[in-house]
C-alpha positions in Angstrom: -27.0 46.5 -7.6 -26.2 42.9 -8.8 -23.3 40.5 -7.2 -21.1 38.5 -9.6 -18.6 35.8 -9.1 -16.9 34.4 -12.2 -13.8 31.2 -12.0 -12.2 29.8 -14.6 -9.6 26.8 -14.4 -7.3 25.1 -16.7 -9.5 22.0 -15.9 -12.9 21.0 -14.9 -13.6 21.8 -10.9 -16.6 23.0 -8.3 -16.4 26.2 -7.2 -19.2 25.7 -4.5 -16.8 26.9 -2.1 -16.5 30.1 -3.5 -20.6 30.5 -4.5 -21.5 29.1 -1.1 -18.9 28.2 1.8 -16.6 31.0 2.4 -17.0 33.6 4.3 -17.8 36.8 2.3 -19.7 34.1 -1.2 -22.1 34.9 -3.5 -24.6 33.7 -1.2 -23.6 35.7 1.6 -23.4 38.5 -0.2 -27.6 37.9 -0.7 -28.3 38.8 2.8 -31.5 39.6 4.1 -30.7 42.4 6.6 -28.5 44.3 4.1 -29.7 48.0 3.4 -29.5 46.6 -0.4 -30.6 42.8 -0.8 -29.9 41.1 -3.7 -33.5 39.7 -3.4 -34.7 39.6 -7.0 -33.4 36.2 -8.3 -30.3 34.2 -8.9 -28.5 32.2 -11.9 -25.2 30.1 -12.5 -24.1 29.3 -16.0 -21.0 26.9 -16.7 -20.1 24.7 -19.9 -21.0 21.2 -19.4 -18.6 20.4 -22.4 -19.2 22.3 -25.4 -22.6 22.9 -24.2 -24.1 25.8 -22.2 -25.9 25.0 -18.7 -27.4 27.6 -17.0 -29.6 27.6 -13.7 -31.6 30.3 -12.4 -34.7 31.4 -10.5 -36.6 34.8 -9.9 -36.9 34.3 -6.8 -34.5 35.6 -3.4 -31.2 33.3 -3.0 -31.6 33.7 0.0 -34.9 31.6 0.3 -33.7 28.8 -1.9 -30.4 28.9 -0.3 -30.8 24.9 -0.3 -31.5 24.9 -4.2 -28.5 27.3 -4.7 -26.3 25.3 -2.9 -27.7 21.9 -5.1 -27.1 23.9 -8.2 -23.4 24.9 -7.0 -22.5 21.3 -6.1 -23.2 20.5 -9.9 -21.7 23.3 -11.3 -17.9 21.8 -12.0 -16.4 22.8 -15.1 -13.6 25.1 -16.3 -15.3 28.6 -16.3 -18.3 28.7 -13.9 -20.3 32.2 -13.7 -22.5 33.0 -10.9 -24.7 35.9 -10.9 -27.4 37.6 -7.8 -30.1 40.1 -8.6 -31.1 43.7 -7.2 -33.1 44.2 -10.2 -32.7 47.5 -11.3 -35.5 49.3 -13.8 -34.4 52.3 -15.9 -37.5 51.8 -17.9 -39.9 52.2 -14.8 -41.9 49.3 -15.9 -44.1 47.3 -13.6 -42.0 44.9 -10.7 -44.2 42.3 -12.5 -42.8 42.3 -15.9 -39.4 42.8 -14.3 -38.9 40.0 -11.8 -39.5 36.7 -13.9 -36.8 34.3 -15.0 -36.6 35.3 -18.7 -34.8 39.3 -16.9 -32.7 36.9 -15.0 -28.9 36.6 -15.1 -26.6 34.7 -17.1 -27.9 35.1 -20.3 -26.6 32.9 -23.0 -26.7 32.2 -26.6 -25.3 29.1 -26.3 -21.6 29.7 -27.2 -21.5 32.5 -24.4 -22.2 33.4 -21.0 -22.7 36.8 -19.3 -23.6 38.8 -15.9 -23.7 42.2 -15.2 -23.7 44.3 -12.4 -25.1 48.1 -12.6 -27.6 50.1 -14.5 -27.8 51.0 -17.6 -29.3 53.9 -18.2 -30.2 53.9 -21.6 -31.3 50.7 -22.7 -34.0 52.3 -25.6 -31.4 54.2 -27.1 -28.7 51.4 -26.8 -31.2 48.3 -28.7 -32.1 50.4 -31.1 -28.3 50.0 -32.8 -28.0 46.3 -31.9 -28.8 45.2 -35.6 -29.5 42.1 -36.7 -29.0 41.3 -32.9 -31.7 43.1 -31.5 -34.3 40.4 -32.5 -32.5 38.1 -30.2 -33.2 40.3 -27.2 -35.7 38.4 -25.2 -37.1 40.1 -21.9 -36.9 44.0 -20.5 -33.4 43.9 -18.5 -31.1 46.9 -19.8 -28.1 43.8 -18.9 -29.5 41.8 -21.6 -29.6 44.6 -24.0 -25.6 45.6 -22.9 -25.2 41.6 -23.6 -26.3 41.6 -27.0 -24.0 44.6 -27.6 -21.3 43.3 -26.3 -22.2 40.2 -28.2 -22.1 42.8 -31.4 -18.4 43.8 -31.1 -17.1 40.8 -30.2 -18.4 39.6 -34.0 -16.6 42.2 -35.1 -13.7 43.0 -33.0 -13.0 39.2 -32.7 -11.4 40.4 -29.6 -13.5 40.5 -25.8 -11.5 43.5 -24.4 -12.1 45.5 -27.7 -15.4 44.8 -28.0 -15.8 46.0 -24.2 -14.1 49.4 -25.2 -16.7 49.3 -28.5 -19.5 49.1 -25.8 -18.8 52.1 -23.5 -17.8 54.5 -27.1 -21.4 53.5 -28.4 -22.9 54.3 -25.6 -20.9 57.7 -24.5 -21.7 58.3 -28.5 -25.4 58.1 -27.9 -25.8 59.8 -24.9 -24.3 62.8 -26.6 -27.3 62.5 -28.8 -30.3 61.7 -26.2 -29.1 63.3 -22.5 -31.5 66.0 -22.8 -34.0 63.3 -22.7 -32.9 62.6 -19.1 -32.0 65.4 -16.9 -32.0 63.9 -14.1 -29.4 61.7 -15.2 -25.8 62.6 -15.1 -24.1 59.7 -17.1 -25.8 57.1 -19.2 -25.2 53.9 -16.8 -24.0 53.5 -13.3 -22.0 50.4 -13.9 -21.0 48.3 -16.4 -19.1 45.8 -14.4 -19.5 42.7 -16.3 -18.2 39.0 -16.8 -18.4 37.3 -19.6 -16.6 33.6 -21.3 -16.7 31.0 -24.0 -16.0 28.1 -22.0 -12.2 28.7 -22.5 -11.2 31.8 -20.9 -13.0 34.4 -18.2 -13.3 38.2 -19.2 -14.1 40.8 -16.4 -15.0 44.6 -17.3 -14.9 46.7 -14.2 -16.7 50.3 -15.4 -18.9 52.3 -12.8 -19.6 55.7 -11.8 -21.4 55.2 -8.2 -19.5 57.4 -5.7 -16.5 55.8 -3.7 -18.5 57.0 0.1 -20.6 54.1 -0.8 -19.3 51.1 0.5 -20.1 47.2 -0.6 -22.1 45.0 2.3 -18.5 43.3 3.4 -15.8 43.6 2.3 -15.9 47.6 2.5 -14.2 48.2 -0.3 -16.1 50.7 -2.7 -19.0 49.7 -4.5 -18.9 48.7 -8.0 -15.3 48.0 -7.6 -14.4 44.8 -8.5 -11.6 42.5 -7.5 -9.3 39.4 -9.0 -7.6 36.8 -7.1 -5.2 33.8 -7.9 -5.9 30.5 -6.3 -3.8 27.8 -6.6 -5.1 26.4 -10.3 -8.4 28.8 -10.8 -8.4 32.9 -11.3 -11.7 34.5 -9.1 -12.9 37.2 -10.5 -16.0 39.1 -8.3 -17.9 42.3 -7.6 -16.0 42.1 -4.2 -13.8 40.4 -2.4 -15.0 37.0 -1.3 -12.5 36.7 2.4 -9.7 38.4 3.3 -6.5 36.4 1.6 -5.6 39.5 -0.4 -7.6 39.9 -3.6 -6.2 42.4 -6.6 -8.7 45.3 -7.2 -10.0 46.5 -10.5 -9.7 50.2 -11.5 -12.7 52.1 -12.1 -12.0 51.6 -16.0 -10.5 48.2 -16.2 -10.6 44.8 -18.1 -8.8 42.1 -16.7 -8.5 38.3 -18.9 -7.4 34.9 -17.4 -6.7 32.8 -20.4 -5.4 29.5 -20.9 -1.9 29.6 -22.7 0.5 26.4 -22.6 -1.0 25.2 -19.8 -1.3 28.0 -17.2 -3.6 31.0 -16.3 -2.4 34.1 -18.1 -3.9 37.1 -16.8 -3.6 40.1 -18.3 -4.9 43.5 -16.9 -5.6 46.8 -19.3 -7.1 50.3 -18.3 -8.7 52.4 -20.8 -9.7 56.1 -20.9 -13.8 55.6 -21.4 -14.0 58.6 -22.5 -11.8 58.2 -25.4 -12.9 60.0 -28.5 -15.8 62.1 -26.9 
């Protein structure tokens, strides 16, 4: 599974320390000689003013490590996402057609940015309903096929959280339809822990249904939990916990906002039955 770090401030600012320095970052998380690398490419997306930046490679962080580190240094603005790959492939395509920079993470469309972290399942089924949207689906990555949805029901919800609910109704409502199709599946994704932002505010979604025995590389807490943490002027949201000054966790059906109201951080935290309506 992915690794995903997103920070949003009330101002422009670095969060290099965060992507690179301390002790548990983004680019520790990458390791090597962890039983699950993230080895299959890295991206950081941020608003250089109104307009969308985003840097990213196919290849391991952890061999451009010095170009990751360049990249953070640059990324200073009020909502910088960070994203590492362990490409997953629920279309069993070739590695080939997989690892290459148009399947890697953030995707934009210029007035958003988004990373996600899981599998889903389903992508075929999934595309197939985007719409309109579905032309704009570039590569083979089932996370750029959830973007695109998500992308969807934020058009019509005009709300982020809503549209995050939309997402995991749609796609409950087509697996009803297409599980026999996959037996060996139990649930149409594993995760669909995802950040997402227009420049102004930071959205997290934490949704998974991985087992709790399994443990991330650090921190310890389970994986595809996701955490939230205040510092000082900034909100941190990540797929774990990034050092040990006490971090908030997410629920296994959670969305937690940090947005900008009369000039502080609000965060706002909301469960949801995903379920709902089945």
């Amino acid at each position: 599974m992915c690794r995903l770090l997103g920070q949003v401030s009330l101002a422009p600012r670095g969060a290099s320390d965060v992507l690179a320095e301390v002790p548990w970052s983004l680019l520790e998380q990458s390791d090597a000689r962890a039983k699950d690398p993230q080895k299959d490419g890295w991206g950081l997306g941020y608003f250089a003013g109104r307009r969308v930046r985003v840097v990213k490679s196919p290849r391991p962080i952890f061999r451009e490590a010095a170009r990751f580190r360049s990249a953070a240094a640059k990324a200073r603005a009020r909502v910088v996402l960070g994203h590492i790959r362990a490409a997953s492939n629920p279309r069993g395509v070739p590695a080939g057609r997989l690892i290459n920079l148009a399947n890697t993470q953030p995707f934009t469309d210029g007035k958003w940015i988004f990373c996600h972290n899981g599998t889903l399942s389903i992508p075929a089924e999934v595309e197939r309903w985007l719409g309109p949207y579905r032309n704009r689906v570039r590569g083979i990555n089932d996370s750029e096929v959830f973007f695109w949805q998500m992308r969807k029901f934020i058009d019509v919800h005009g709300s982020v959280p809503e549209a995050m609910k939309a997402c995991v109704r749609e796609i409950w409502g087509l697996w009803a339809g297409c599980r026999r199709r996959y037996p060996r599946l139990k649930a149409p994704y594993t995760g669909l822990n995802a950040l997402i932002s227009d420049g102004r505010a930071l959205y997290g979604l934490c949704h998974y249904t991985l087992p709790v025995s399994r443990r991330a590389f650090f921190s310890g807490q389970p994986w595809g939990m996701m955490s939230v943490a205040r510092r000082g002027d900034r909100v941190l949201i990540a797929s774990e916990d990034l050092d040990e000054k006490g971090w908030g966790r997410l629920g296994k059906a959670e969305i937690v906002s940090a947005i900008p109201e009369k000039g502080r951080l609000v965060v706002r935290r909301e469960r949801f039955d995903p379920w709902e309506g089945r």
